[in-house]
mmCIF file of the C-alpha atoms, coordinates in Angstrom:
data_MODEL
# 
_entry.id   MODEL 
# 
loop_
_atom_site.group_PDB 
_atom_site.id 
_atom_site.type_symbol 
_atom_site.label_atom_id 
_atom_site.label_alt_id 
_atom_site.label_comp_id 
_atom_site.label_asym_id 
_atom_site.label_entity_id 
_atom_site.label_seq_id 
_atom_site.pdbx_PDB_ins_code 
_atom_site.Cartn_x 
_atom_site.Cartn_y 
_atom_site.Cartn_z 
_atom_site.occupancy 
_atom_site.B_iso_or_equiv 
_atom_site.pdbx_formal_charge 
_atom_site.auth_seq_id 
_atom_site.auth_comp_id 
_atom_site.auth_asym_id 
_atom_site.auth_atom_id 
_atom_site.pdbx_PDB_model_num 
ATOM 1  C CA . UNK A 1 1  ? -21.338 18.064  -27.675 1.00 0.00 ? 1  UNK A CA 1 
ATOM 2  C CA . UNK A 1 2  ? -20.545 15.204  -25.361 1.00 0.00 ? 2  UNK A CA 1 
ATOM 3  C CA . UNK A 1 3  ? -17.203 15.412  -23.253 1.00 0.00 ? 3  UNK A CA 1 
ATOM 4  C CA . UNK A 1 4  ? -14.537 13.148  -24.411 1.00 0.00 ? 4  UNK A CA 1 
ATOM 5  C CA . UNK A 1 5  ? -13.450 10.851  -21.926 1.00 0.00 ? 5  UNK A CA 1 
ATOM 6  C CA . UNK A 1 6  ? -9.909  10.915  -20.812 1.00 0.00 ? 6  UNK A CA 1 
ATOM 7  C CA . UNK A 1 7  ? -7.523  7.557   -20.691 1.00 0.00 ? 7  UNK A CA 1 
ATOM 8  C CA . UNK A 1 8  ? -7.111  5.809   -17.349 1.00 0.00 ? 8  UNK A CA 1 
ATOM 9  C CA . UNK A 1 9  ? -4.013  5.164   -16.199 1.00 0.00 ? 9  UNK A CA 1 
ATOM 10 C CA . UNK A 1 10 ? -3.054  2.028   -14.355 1.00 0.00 ? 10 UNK A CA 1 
ATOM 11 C CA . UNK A 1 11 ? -2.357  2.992   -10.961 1.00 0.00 ? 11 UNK A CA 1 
ATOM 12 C CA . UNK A 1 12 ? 0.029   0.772   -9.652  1.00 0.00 ? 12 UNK A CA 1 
ATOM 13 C CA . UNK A 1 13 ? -0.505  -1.573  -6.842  1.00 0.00 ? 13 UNK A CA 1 
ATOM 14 C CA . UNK A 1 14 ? 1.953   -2.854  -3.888  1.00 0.00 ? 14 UNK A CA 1 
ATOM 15 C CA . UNK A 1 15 ? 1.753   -5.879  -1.769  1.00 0.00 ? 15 UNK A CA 1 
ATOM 16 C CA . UNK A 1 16 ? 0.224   -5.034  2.010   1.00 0.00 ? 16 UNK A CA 1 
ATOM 17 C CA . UNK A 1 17 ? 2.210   -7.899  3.321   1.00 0.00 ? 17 UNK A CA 1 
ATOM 18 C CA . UNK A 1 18 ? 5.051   -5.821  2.876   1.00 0.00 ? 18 UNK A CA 1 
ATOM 19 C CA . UNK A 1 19 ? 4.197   -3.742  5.703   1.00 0.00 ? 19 UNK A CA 1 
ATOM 20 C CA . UNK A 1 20 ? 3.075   -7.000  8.003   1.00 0.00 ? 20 UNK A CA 1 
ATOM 21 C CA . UNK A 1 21 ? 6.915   -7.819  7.815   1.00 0.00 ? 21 UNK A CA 1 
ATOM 22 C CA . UNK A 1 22 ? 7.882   -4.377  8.928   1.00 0.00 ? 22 UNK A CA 1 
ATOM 23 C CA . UNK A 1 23 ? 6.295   -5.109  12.440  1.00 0.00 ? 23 UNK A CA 1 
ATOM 24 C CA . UNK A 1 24 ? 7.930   -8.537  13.538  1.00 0.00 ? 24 UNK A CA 1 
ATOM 25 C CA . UNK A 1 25 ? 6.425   -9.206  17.342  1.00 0.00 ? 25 UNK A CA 1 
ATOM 26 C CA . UNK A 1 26 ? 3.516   -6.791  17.121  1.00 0.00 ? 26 UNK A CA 1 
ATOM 27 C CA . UNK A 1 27 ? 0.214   -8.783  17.526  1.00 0.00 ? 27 UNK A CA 1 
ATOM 28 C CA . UNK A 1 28 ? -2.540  -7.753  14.746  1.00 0.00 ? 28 UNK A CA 1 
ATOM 29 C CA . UNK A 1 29 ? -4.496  -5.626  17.178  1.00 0.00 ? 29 UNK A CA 1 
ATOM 30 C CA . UNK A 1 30 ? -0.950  -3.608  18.359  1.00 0.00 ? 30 UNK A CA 1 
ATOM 31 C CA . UNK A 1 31 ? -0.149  -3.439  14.102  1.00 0.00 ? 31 UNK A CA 1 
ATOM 32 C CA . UNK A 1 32 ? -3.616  -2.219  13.767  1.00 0.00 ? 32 UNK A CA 1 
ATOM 33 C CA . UNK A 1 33 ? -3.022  0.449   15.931  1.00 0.00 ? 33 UNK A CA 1 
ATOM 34 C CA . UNK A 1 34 ? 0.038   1.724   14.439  1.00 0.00 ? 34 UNK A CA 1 
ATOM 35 C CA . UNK A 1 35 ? -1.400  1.747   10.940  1.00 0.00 ? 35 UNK A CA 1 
ATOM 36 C CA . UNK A 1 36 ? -4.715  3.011   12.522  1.00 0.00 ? 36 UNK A CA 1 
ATOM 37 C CA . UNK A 1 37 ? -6.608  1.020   11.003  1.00 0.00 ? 37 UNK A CA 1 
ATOM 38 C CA . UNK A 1 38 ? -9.322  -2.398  12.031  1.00 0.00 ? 38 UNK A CA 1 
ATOM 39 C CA . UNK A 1 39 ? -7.781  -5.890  13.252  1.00 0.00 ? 39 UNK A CA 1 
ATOM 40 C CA . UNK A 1 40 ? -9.684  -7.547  10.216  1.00 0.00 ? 40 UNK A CA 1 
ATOM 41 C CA . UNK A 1 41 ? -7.891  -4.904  7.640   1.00 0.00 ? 41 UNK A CA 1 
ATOM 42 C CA . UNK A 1 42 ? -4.526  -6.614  9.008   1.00 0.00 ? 42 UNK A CA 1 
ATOM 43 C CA . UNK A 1 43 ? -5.511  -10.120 9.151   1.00 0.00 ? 43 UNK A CA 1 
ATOM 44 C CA . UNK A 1 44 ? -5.972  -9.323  5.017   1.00 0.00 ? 44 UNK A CA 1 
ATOM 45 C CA . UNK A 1 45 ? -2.826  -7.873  4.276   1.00 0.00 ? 45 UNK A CA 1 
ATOM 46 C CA . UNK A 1 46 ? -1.265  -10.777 5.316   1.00 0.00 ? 46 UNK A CA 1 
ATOM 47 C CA . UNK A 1 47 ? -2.720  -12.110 2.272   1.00 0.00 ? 47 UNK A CA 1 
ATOM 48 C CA . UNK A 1 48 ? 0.492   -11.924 -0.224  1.00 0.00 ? 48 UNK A CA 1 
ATOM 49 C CA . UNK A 1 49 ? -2.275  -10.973 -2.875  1.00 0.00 ? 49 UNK A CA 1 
ATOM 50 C CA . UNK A 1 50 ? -3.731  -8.249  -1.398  1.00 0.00 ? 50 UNK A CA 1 
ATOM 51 C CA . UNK A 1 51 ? -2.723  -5.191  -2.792  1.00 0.00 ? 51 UNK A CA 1 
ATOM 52 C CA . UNK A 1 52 ? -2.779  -1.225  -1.764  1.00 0.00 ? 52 UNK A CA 1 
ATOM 53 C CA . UNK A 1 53 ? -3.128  1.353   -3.816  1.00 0.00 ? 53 UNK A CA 1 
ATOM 54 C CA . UNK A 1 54 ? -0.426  4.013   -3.918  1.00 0.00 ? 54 UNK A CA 1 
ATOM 55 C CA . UNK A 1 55 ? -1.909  6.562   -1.844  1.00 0.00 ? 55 UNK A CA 1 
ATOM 56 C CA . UNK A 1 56 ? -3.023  4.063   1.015   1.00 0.00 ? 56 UNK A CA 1 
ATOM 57 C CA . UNK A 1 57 ? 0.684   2.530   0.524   1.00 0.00 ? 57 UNK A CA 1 
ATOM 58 C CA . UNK A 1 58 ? 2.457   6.133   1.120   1.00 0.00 ? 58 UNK A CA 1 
ATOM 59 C CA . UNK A 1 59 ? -0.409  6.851   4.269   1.00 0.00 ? 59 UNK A CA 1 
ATOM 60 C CA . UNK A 1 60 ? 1.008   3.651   5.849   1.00 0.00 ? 60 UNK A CA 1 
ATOM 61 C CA . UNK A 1 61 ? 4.626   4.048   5.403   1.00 0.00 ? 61 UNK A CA 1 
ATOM 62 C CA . UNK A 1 62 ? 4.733   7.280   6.833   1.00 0.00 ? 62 UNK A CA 1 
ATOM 63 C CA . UNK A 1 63 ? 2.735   5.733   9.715   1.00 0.00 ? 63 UNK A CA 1 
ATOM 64 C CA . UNK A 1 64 ? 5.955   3.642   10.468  1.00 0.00 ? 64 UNK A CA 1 
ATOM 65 C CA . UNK A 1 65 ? 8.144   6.830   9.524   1.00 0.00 ? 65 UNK A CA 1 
ATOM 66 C CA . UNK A 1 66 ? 9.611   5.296   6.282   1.00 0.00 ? 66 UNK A CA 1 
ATOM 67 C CA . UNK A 1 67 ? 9.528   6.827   2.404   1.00 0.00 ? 67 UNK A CA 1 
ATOM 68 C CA . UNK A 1 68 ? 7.320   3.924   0.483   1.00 0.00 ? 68 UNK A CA 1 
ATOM 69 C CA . UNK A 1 69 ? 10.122  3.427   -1.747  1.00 0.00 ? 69 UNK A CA 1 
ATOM 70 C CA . UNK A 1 70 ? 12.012  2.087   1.452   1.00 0.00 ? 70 UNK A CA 1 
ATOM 71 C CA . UNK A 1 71 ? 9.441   -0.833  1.815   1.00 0.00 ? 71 UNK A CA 1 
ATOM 72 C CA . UNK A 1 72 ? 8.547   -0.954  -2.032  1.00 0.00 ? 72 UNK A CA 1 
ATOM 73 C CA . UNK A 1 73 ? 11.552  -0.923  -4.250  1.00 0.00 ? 73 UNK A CA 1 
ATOM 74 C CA . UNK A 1 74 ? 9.458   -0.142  -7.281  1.00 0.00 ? 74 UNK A CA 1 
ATOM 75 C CA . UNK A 1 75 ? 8.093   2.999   -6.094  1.00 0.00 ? 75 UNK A CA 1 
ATOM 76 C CA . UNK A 1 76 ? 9.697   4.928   -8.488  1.00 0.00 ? 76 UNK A CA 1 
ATOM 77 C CA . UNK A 1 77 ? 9.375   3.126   -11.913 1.00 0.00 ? 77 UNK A CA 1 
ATOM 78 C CA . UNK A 1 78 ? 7.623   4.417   -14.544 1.00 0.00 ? 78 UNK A CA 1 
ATOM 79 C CA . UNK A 1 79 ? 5.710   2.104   -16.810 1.00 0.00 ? 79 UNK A CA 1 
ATOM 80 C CA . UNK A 1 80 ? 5.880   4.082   -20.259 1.00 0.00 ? 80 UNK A CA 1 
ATOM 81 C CA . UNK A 1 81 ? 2.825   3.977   -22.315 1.00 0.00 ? 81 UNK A CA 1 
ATOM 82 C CA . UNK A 1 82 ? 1.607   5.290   -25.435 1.00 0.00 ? 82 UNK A CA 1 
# 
């Protein structure tokens, strides 16, 4: 008998410029350091539309010491769905 396939769930998405605006003065190479991550991955989050999932959202918050609901108000709604 085949498996039945379980729902998806949007996972919701938050804007990477947020964190760009958390670092006024830092160049993108210093920023890329903090966040540990490339130059070019910067450069893109400057991008309003580019968007991070919540588990690379929560990685880089803590990398700058904050809760993710202190950058992204929204962090804790729920969208109810049935």
């Amino acid at each position: 008998m085949p498996r039945k396939r379980r729902k998806k769930h949007p996972q919701p998405k938050y804007q990477a410029a947020k964190l760009i605006r958390l670092t006024p003065g830092l160049s993108d190479t210093k920023a890329a350091i903090v966040f540990g991550v490339h130059r070019a991955t910067v450069l893109r989050w400057r991008n309003p539309q580019t968007m991070l999932d919540q588990w690379d959202a929560d990685r880089y918050a803590v990398r700058l010491g904050k809760h993710p609901s202190e950058i992204w108000t929204d962090w804790f709604d729920i969208e109810v769905t049935d």
